[in-house]
C-alpha positions as CSV (number, residue, x, y, z in Angstrom):
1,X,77.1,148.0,21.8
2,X,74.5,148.6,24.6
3,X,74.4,144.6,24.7
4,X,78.2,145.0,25.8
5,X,77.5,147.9,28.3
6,X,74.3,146.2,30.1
7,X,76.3,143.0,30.3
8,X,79.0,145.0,32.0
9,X,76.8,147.3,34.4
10,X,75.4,143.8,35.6
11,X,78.9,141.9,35.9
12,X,80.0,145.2,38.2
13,X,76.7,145.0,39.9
14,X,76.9,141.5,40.7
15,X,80.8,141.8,41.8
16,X,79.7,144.8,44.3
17,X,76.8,143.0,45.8
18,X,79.1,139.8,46.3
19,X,81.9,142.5,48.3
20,X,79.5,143.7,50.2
21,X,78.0,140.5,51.0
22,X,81.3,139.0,52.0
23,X,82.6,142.6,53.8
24,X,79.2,144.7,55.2
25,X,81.2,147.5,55.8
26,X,81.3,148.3,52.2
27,X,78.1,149.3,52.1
28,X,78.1,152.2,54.6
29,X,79.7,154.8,51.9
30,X,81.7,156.8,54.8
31,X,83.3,153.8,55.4
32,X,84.1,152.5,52.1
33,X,85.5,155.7,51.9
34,X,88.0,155.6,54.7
35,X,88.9,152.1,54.1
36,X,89.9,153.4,50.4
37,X,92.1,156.0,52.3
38,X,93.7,153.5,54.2
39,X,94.3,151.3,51.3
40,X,95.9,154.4,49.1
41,X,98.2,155.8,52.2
42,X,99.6,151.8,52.9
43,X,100.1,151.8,48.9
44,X,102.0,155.1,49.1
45,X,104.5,153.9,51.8
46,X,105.0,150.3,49.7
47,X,105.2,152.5,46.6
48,X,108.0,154.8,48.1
49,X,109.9,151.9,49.7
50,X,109.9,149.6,46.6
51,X,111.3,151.9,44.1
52,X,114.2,153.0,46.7
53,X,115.3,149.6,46.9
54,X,114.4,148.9,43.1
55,X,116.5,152.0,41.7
56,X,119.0,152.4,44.6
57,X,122.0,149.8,43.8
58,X,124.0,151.7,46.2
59,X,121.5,151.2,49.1
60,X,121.6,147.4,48.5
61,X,125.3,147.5,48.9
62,X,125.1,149.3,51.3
63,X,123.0,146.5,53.3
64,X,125.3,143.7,52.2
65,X,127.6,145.3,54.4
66,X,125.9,147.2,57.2
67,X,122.9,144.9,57.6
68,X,121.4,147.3,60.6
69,X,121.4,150.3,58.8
70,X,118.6,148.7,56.3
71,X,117.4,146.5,59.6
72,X,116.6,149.9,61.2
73,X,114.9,151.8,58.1
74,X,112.5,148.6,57.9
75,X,111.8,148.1,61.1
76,X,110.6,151.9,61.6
77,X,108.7,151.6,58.3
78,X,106.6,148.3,60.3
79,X,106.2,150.5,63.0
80,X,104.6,153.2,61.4
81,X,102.7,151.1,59.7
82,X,101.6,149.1,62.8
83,X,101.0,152.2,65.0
84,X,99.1,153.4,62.1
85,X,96.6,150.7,62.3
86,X,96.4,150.6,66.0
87,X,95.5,154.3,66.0
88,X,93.0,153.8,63.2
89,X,91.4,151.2,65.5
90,X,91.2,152.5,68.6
91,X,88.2,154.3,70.5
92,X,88.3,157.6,70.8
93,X,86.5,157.3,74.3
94,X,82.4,158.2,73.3
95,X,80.3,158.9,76.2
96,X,77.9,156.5,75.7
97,X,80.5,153.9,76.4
98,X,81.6,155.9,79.8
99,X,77.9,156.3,80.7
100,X,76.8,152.2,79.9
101,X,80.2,151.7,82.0
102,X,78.9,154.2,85.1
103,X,75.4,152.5,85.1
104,X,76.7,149.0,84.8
105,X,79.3,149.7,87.8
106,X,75.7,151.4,89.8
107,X,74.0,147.9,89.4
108,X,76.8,145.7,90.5
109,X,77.4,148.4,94.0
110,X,73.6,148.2,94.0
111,X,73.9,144.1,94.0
112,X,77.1,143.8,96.3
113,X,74.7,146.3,98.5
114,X,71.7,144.0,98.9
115,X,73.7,140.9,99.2
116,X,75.5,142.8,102.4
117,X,72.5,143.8,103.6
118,X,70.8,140.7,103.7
119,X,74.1,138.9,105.4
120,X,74.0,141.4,108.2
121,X,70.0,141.2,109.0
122,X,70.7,137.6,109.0
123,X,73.0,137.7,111.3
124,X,72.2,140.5,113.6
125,X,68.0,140.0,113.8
126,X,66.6,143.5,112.2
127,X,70.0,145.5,112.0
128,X,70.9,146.3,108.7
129,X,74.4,147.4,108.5
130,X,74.7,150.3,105.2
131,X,77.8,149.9,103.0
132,X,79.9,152.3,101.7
133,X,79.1,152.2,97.4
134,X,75.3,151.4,98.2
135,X,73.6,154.6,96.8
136,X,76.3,155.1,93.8
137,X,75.9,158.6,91.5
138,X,74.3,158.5,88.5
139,X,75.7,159.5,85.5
140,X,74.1,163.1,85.2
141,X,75.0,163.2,88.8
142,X,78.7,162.7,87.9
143,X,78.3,164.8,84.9
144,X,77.1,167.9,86.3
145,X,79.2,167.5,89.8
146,X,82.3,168.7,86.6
147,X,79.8,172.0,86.2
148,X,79.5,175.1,88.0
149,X,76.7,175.1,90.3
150,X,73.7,176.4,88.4
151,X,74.6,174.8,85.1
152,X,71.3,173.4,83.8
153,X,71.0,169.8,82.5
154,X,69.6,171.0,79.1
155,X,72.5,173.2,78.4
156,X,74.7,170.2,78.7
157,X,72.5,167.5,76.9
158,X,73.8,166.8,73.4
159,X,70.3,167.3,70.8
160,X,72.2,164.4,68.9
161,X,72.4,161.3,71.1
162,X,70.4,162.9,73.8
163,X,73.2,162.4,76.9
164,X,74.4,164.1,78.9
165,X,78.4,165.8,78.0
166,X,80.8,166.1,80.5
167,X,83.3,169.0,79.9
168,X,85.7,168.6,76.6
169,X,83.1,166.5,75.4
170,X,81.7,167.4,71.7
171,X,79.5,165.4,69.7
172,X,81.2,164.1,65.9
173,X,79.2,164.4,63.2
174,X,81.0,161.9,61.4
175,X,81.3,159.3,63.5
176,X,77.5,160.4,65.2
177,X,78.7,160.0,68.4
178,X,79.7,162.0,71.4
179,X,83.5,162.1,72.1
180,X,85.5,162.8,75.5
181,X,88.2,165.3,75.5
182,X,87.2,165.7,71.5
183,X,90.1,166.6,69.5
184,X,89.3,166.4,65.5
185,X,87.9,164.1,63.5
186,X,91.4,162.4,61.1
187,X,89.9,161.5,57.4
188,X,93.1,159.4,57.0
189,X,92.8,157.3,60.0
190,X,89.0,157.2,59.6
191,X,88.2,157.9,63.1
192,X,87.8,160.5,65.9
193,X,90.9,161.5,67.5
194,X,89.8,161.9,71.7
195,X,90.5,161.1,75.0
196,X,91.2,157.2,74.3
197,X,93.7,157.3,71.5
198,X,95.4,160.9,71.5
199,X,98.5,159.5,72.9
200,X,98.4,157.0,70.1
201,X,98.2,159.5,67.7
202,X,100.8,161.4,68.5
203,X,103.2,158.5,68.6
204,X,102.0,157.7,65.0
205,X,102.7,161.2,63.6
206,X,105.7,161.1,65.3
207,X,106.8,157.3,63.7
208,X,105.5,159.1,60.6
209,X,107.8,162.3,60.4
210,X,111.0,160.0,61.4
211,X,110.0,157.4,58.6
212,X,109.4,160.7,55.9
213,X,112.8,162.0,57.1
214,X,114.7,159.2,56.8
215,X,113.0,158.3,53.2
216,X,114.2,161.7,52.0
217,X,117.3,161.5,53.0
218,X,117.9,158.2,51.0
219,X,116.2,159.5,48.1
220,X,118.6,162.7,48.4
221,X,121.6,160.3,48.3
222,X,120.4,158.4,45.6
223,X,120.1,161.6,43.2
224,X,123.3,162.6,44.6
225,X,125.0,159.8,43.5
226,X,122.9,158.8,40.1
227,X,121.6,162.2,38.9
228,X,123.3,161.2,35.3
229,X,122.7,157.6,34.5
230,X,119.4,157.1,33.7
231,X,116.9,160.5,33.4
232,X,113.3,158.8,33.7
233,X,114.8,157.4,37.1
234,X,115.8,160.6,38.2
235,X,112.6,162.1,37.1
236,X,110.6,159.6,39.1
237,X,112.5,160.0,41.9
238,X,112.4,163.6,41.8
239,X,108.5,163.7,41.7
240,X,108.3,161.4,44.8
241,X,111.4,163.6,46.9
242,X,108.8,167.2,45.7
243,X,105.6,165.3,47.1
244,X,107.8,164.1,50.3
245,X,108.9,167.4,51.1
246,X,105.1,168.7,51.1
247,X,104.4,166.0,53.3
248,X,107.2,166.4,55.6
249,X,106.8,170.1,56.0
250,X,102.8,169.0,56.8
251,X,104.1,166.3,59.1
252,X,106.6,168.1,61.1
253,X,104.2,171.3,61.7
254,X,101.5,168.9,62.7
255,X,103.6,167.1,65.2
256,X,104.6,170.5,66.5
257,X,101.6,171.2,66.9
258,X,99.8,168.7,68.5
259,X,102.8,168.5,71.3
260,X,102.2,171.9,72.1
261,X,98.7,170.6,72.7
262,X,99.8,168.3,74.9
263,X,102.1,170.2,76.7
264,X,99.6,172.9,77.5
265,X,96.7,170.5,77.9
266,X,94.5,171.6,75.3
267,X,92.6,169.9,72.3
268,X,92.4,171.1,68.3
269,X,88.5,172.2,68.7
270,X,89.5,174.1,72.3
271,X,91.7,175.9,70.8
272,X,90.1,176.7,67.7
273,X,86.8,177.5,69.3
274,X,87.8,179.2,72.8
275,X,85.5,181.6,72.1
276,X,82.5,179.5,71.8
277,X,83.2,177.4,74.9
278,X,82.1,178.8,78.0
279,X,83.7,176.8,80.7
280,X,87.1,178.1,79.1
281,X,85.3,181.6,78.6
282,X,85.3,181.5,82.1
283,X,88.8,180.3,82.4
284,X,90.3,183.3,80.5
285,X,88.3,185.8,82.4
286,X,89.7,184.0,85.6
287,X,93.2,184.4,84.6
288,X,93.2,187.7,83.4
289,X,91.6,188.8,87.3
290,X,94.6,186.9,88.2
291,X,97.1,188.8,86.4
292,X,95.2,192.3,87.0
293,X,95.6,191.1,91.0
294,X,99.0,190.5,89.7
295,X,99.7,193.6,88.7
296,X,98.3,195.7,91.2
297,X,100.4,194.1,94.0
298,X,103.6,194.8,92.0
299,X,102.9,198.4,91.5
């Protein structure tokens, strides 16, 4: 018996090594992690859309005859899927990438700068003719130009990756890196969602509630229609409409959500943490003088 389990432990052993070797990101256990999040959420959408078509009879008749109607569910269900992905993909927007892009647009004005200046004592003897772009800001420059004057460089230097943040910046302890306009970090997408790929976000949750919506409704017509013919179908189908529900109501409220952030221009950790933030500290105590001013000119 412990013959069978060592030859096991070291057939699994050898099978993980050989994953990793092939894919590297296995090893890194948050992201083996994510990508088995990603792998169970694309299994629940096959999952859900296989047994509707599987059970549903109706539904195939149905697209014998009205070909679009099924054309349309499908395509939104690729979509989602595809936006999904995208989204999971995308950069958030990390400061280190806005600072290497600052500093690398400083040496080329620097370059364009010397090569002008050369041209023009060439031509003109000892004049040298300055150019507009030749003594570009640095990134701290640019960083605390967004800061009330007095704002120290320390009080806006993350301890983590040691840069400097520019406002709506916050540094992910996940993803160890500093994000702009930081929102929340998604488990299911298995990234940050910021300044880069907010917008995509919301179109995904958005793709995702129309998708859920549309699912239930065909599953609601299904038991509708067969809630007598064969129980263990309705059962199953039952179980997946009670998860789909919870899932819509999540859905929905988070789409309502995050569009109120966007109307109103706010992020999830603003919001949250107002009270920790000074720069909107500052904000609130600005508009509240405002209305006070407000006030007294009505009365």
């Amino acid at each position: 018996m412990k013959m069978v389990v060592s030859l096991c432990r070291s057939f699994r052993d050898r099978a993980l090594d050989r994953c990793i070797h092939c894919f590297p990101c296995l090893s890194d256990p948050a992201r083996r992690s994510s990508l088995g999040l990603k792998v169970a959420l694309v299994m629940l959408h096959l999952i859900y859309a296989a047994i509707l078509f599987l059970f549903d009879s109706d539904l195939i008749e149905k697209t014998k005859k009205e070909p679009w109607y099924t054309g349309f569910y499908l395509l939104l269900f690729f979509a989602t899927l595809v936006q999904y992905f995208i989204t999971s993909c995308s950069s958030p927007g990390y400061v280190l990438d806005a600072m290497r892009t600052v500093n690398e647009t400083n040496v080329i004005c620097k370059k364009s700068s010397t090569a002008s200046k050369q041209s023009a004592s060439s031509n003109n003897g000892s004049l040298i003719v300055t150019v507009d772009g030749s003594n570009p800001a640095s990134w701290t420059k640019l960083v605390m130009d967004m800061y009330p004057p007095g704002t120290s460089v320390r009080s806006c230097t993350c301890s983590y990756c040691n840069v400097e943040q520019p406002p709506r910046a916050k540094h992910c302890y996940d993803c160890d890196k500093c994000v702009l306009q930081f929102d929340h970090h998604c488990v299911w997408l298995g990234t940050c969602i910021g300044q880069g790929n907010h917008c995509k976000f919301w179109w995904y949750i958005c793709e995702e509630t129309a998708l859920c919506l549309w699912t239930g409704i065909l599953y609601i017509t299904y038991l509708k229609a067969n809630i007598s013919r064969a129980w263990w179908k309705d059962a199953i189908m039952i179980l997946l409409l009670i998860v789909l529900s919870i899932s819509i109501i999540f859905i929905l409220l988070l789409l309502i959500f995050h569009s109120y952030l966007v109307i109103t221009n706010q992020t999830t950790y603003e919001l949250v943490r107002r009270r920790r933030i000074p720069y909107l500290r500052l904000v609130g105590y600005f508009l509240l003088f405002i209305l006070f001013c407000i006030m007294e000119l009505v009365h």
